[in-house]
N, C-alpha and C positions, 0 to 999 in steps of 0.2 A: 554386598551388592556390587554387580561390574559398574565400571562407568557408562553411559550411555552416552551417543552421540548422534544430534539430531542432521536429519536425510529429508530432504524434500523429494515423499514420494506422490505428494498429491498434485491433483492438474486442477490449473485454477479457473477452467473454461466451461463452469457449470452455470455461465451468467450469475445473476443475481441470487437466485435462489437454490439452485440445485437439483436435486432430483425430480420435482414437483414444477421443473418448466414447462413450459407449456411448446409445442411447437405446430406453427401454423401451417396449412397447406396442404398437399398430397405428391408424391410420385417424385420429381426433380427436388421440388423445394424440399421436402424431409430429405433428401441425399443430401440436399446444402446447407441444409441447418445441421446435421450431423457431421460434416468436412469442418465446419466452422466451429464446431465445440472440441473435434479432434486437435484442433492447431493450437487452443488453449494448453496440451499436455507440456508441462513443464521439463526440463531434464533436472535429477537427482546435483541436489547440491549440497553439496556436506559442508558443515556450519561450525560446530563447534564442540566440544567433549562436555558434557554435565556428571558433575561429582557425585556423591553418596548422600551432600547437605544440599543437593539442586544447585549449586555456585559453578558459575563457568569456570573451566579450568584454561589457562593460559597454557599455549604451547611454544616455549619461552625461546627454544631454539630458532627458530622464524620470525624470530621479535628481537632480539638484540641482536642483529646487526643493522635496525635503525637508531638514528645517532638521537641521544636523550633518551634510550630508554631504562629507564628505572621500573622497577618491582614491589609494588606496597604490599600489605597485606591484605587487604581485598580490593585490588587495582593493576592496570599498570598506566604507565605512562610515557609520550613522546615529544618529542617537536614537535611541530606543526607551523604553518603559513601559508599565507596568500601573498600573491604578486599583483599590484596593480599598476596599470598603466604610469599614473601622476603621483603617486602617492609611496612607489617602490612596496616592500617585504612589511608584511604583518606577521608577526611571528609570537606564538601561543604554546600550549602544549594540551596534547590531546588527552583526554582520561577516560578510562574503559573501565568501570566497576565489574565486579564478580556478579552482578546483574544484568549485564548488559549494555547500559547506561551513559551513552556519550556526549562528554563536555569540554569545554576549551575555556584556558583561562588565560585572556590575551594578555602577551606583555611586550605591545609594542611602544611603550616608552616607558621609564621606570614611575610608580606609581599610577598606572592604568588601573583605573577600576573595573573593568568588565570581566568581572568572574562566572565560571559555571554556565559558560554562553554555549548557547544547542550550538549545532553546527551553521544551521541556514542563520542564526544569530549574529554567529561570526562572520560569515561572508555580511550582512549588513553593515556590521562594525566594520569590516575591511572596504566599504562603499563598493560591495561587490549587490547590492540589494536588488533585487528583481532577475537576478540570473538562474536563481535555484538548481546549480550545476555545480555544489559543494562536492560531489565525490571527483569533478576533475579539479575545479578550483581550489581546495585545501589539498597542501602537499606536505611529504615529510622525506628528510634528507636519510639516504643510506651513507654506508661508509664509502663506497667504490660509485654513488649515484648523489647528485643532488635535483628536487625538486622532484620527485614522484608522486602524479598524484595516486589519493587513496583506494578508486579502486584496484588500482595494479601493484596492491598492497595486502599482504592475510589480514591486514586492522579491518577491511569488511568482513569479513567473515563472519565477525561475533555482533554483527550488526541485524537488530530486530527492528518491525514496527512497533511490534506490542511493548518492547523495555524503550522506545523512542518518541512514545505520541509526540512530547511537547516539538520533537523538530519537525513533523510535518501536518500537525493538523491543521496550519492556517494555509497551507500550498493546498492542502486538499478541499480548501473552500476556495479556492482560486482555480482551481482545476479545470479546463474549459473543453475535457474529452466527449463525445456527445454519447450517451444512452439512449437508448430508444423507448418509445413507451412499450408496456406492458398491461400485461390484462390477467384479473383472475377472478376463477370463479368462485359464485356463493355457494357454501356449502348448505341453504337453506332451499333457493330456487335457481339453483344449477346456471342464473346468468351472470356474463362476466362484465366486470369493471373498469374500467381505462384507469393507468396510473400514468400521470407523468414526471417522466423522471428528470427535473430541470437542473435540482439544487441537489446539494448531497444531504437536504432535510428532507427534501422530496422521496429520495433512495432509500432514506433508511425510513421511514412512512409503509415504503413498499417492501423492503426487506421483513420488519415487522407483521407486517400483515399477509407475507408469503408464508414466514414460519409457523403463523398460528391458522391450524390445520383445523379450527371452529369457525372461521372467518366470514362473515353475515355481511350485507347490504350497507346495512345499519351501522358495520366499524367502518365506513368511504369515507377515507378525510378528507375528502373537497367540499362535503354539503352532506345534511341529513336527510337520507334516504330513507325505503322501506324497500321487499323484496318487490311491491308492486310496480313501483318504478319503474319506468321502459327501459329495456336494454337497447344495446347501440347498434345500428343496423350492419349489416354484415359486410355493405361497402364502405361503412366510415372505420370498423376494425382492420378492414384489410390495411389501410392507412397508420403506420407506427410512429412516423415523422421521419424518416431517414431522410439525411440531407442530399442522398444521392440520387433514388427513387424512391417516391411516394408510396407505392407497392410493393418494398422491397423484402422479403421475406430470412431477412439474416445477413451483411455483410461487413466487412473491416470497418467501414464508417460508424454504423451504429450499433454493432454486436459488442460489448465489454467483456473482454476474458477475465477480468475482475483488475480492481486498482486501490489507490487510497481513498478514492471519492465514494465506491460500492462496496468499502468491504469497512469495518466496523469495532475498533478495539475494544468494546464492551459487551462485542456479540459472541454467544461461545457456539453458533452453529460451526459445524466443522471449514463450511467455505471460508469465514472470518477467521477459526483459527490456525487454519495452514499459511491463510495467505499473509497473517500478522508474526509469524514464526518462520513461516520459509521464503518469500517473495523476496525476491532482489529489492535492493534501496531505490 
């Protein structure tokens, strides 16, 4: 079998649910809700070589000439640091398993115990806490360069959400990007339901119940319904919450081309699993 190597050819501005969105309106608005799922399309970014045993393959020539890097047998490894204002250079080394998998194990004074620390970890240990800007904040020295941060580094490349949950699922409850509500309908008595999407428990509530295409009255997790139920009148749906206008029918503010907050590392619809395999860090 050839090696394969993965290409981000999917576009991740299918909103929440994908195919099965819904779009409000007639004539200008469906032109603008379709401009606005266009700008979601992603550019092709190539990632990294997968072997014969599924193991990421290192391409070693692009990797040794930063300074500390060693070759394990299923890893490699480098320096790494931060620089803080009052406290000067944290200095660690960074480790990339044949899964994807990256850790730092600090050693800024000899017998420091902070091993196997995610990355947004480290920047806390480095009293870098609450910046979440680890890809400029952690750097690694070249031979001809000192202090480069990582992303102007091939070390992102082999960087996934899905081999990473633990470094950002807690940024992704802190997340404070706005979604807008959403509505779907019963496949029982054809009316639709307001979801809102406040929390990323809330998101994945509506994700859940966008994928399940038997979706009744009766599964609304805000209160126990029936399909008797009155539906919501058709001046309180035009109303999604968009913080910019109230009527707003799709724009930057509250349309989500997908993020860490709406997309889902336990979800295997296809929008969860491009955007946890190809999306930028």
């Amino acid at each position: 079998m050839k090696n394969r190597v993965f290409w981000d050819y999917t576009a991740f501005g299918t909103n929440l649910g994908g195919s099965r969105d819904l779009v409000y309106g007639n004539g200008e608005d469906n032109k603008r809700a379709i401009i606005v799922k266009k700008k979601g399309t992603s550019k092709r970014r190539k990632l990294f070589r997968i072997g014969v045993n599924g193991e990421i393959e290192f391409e070693e020539d692009e990797l040794k000439t930063i300074r500390g890097f060693k070759r394990g047998k299923d890893y490699i490894e480098v320096v790494c640091g931060i620089t803080t204002k009052y406290y000067g250079d944290y200095v660690g080394r960074l480790k990339i398993n044949n899964k994807g998998e990256y850790c730092i194990n600090c050693e800024c004074y000899p017998g420091c115990s902070s091993e196997n620390k995610t990355l947004e970890e480290f920047e806390k240990h480095a009293f870098k806490e609450g910046s979440g800007r680890w890809k400029s904040n952690i750097w690694v020295h070249y031979e001809d360069e000192d202090r480069v941060p990582l992303w102007r580094t091939p070390l992102m490349k082999y960087y996934t959400h899905q081999a990473n949950v633990a470094n950002w699922i807690d940024s992704a409850m802190r997340k404070r990007n706005y979604h807008r509500d959403e509505f779907l309908r019963c496949t029982n008595c054809n009316k639709e339901r307001r979801f809102r999407l406040k929390s990323r428990l809330d998101i994945k509530k509506y994700h859940q119940a966008f994928n399940n295409h038997s979706w009744t009255c009766s599964l609304w997790p805000y209160q126990k319904i029936s399909c008797d139920y009155v539906e919501e009148r058709p001046s309180l749906r035009a109303s999604r919450g968009c913080p910019r206008l109230s009527t707003c029918r799709g724009c930057t503010n509250c349309y989500c081309e997908g993020c860490i907050k709406c997309r889902f590392e336990d979800c295997n619809c296809r929008e969860c699993r491009d955007f946890m395999l190809y999306a930028e860090p």
